[in-house]
N, C-alpha and C positions, 0 to 999 in steps of 0.2 A: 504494500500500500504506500499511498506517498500524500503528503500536506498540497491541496491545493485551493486559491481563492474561490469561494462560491461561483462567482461571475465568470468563470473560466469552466464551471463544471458542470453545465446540462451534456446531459447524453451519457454521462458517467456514472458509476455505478458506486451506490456510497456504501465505505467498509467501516460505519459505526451506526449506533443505535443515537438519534439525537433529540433530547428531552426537551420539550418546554414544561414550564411554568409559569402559569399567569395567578399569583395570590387570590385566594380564597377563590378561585373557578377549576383550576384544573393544575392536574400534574400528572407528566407520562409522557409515551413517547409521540412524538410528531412524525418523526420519521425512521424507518425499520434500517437496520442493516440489507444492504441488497437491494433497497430502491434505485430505480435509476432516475436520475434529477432533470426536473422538467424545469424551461423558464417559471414556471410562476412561484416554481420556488422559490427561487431566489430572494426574494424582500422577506416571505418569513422564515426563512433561513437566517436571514441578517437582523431581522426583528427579534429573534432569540437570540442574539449577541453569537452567530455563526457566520463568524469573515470568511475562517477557512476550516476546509472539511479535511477528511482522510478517503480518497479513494482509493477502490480495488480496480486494477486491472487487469483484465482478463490477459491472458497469454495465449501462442497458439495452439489452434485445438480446445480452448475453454468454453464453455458454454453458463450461461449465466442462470440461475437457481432457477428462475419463474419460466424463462425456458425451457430448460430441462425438462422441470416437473411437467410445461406442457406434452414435450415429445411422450415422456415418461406416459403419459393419460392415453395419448392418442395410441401409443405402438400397442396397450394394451389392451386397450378395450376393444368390444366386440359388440354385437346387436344391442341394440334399445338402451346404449347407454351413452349419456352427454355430459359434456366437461362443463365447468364452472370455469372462469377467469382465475389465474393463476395470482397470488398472493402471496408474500413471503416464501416463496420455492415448494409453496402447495399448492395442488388442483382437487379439488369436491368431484367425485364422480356420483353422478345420480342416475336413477332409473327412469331411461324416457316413457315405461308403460307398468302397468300391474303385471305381475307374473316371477318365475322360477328363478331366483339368482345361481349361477353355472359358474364355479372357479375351476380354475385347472391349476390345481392345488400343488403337484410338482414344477411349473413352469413359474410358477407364485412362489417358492420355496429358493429356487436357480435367482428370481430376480435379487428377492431379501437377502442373499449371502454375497451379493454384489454390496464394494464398498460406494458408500455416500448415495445409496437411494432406500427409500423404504411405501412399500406398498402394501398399504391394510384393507383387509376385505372383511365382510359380513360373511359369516358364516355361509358355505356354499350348500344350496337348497333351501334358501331362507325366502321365503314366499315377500315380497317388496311390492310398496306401492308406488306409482306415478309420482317423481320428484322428490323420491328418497334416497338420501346420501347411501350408497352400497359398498363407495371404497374411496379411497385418497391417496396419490401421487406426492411422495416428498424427498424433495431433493436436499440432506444433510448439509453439505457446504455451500460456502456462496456462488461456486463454481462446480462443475461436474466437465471431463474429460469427452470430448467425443466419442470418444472409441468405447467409452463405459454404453452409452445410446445404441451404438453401432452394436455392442454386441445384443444389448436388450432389443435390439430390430430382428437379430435374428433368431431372437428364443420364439418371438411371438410371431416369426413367418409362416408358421404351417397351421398355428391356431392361435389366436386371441386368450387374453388370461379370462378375463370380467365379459361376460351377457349376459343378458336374461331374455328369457323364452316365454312369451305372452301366453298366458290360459286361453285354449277356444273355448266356448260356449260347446257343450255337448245335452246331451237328453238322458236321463236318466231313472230308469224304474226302481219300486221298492214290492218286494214281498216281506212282508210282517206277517209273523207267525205266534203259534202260543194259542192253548185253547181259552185262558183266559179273556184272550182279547177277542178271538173268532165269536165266542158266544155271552159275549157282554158281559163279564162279571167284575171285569176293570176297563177303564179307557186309555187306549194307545198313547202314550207319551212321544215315541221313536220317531215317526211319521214328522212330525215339526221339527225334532231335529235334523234328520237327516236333509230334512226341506231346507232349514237356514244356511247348515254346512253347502247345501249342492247351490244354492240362490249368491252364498256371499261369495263364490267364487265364478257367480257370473252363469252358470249352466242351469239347468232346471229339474224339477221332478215332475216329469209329464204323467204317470200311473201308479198306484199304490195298489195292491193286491193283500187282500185277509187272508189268511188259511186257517187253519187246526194244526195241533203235531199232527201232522199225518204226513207221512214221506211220498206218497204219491202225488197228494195237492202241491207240496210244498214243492215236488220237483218240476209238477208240470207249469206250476205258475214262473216258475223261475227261469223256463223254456220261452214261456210265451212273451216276456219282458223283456227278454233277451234278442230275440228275432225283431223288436220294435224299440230299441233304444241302444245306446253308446256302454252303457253298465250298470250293471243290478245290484242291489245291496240287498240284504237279505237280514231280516232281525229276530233276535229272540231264538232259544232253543239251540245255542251255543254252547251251553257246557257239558260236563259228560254224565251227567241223570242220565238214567233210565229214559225218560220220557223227554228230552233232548233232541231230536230228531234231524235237525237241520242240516248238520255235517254228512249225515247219509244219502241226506237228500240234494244236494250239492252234486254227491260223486255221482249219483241215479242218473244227473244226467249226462253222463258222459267228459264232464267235464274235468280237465285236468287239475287237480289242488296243488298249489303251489307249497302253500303253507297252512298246518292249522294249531293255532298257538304261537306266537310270539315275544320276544325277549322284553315286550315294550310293556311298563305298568304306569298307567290302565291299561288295558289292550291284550291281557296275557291270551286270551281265549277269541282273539284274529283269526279269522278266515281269509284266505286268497286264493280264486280259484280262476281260469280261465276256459271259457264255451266257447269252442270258435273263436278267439282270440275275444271274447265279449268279456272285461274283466265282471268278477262275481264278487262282490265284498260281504263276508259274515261277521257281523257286527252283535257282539256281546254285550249283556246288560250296562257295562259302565258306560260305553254310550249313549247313554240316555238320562243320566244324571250326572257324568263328570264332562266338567266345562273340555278340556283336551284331553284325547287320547290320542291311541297308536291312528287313528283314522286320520286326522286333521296331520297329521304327517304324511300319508299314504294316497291322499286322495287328491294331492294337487298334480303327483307324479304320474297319477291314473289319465287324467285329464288333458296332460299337457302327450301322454301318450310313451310314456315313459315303460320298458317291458319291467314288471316286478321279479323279482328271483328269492327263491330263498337265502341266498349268499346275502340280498341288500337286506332283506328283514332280518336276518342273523346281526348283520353290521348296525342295528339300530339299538343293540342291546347298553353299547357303550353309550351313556346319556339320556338311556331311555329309562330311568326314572323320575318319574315327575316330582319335585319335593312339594308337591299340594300348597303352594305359597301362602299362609295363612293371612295375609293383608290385602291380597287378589291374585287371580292369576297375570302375568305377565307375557304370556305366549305368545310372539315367537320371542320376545327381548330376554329370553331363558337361556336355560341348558337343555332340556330338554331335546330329543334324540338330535343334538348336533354331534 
């Protein structure tokens, strides 16, 4: 860095942080480190008794912080995501739409052990809304090397770190089962839930079907929903009674079960099955009284067409308890199954 008179120094990039003070209104900085100095600085530069500054100069091959960070935003990002203007050698990445945040969590991992940059992501598979911050670009010194850029263009040439993947609207059936409910000795809870989960993510519940335990209603209606909608959820009659029937009635129709039981609490007693590629969701009693479960995980990745395996419900074990927040839930700003 080197001492120069203000009047000599737009264009240049300043290497201190410069306080004003005005008694009893204000104290702090006016100007950051790494700004670069515009004419109209100048007077309140000299009005805080600033004749002469200390600038950085860049060298060759240097790139300058707010720079950086821009390239930094751009080389990385991918679908439905937009930069913010670059500040103190940071950029705000936000989501330009609702839907599936997507990190490529190894190529994210390569940029972070690169020296003098740092790139923070929202947890990847974090459902985000339209002009939500999902990640931030920051470039550590005042300066960053080109070749540091140059290599980070070519981590992110064959894929993007940061997108997100918009939810479609799809259509969606339910069968509710339980003789309880088929012959009126209680009233259906499930049905509004499953409504709000499939409404707040934009798709619909176009048919609801009654049954009895009976594994033949249960299987046929589960056929017929199936041939007129995107995917079935199927309630009640999940656990392993006796009089339980649902998981039979599942396999009755041919359909492949991916999983049944899950490492996720609520959700231990998950269903995942595919008809024809028509996914089948069996959904146990704690969906229907616990505000999140294993579903409100499982069901945006349905939606957006995502194939289920048992390998990714297995991997939901780590973080998939819920610690019941006793002051509210906070879902997704949790742990839970990240």
């Amino acid at each position: 860095m080197k001492t120069i008179h203000v009047t000599n120094a737009v264009g240049l990039v300043l290497g201190q942080d410069l306080t004003r003070v005005v008694p009893g209104e204000f104290k702090g900085v006016a100007f950051h480190k790494g700004h670069i100095i515009r004419s109209e600085d100048i007077p309140v530069m000299m009005n805080m008794g600033k004749d002469h500054v200390y600038i950085l100069e860049l060298g060759p091959g240097d790139v300058h912080e707010n720079a950086a960070a821009e390239q930094l935003s751009l080389l990385s990002a991918g679908a439905n995501i937009i930069q913010e203007q670059a500040s103190e050698g940071k950029v705000k990445m936000l989501a330009d739409t609702f839907g599936l945040l997507d990190i490529h969590i190894d190529k994210l991992l390569q940029i972070n052990e690169m020296t003098g940059v740092a790139l923070s992501t929202l947890h990847s598979g974090t459902l985000v809304n339209k002009d939500e911050v999902v990640a931030t670009a920051k470039i550590i010194p005042l300066t960053l090397p080109q070749d540091t850029l140059d290599h980070i263009e070519r981590i992110c040439a064959s894929e993007k770190i940061i997108s997100i993947r918009p939810i479609p609207a799809k259509k969606a059936g339910l069968v509710v089962t339980g003789n309880e409910v088929f012959y009126g000795r209680i009233k259906d809870r499930f049905e509004e839930v499953i409504q709000k989960k499939v409404s707040d993510l934009g798709s619909c519940l176009s048919q609801t079907i009654f049954v009895p335990d009976d594994i033949e209603k249960v299987s046929a209606a589960i056929k017929e929903l199936s041939r007129e909608n995107d995917l079935v959820f199927v309630t009640g009659g999940m656990s392993v009674d006796p009089d339980d029937v649902t998981p039979l009635a599942v396999r009755q129709t041919g359909a492949e079960v991916i999983v049944y039981g899950s490492p996720v609490l609520p959700g231990a007693m998950f269903l995942f099955a595919y008809l024809n590629d028509t996914p089948i969701l069996g959904i146990p009693a704690c969906g229907m009284f616990s505000k999140i479960t294993v579903l409100d995980v499982i069901l945006p990745k349905v939606l957006i067409g995502d194939k289920i395996t048992s390998r990714f419900i297995a991997s939901l074990g780590h973080g998939g308890l819920c610690r019941t927040c006793s002051e509210g839930c906070h879902y997704p700003n949790c742990s839970f199954c990240k």
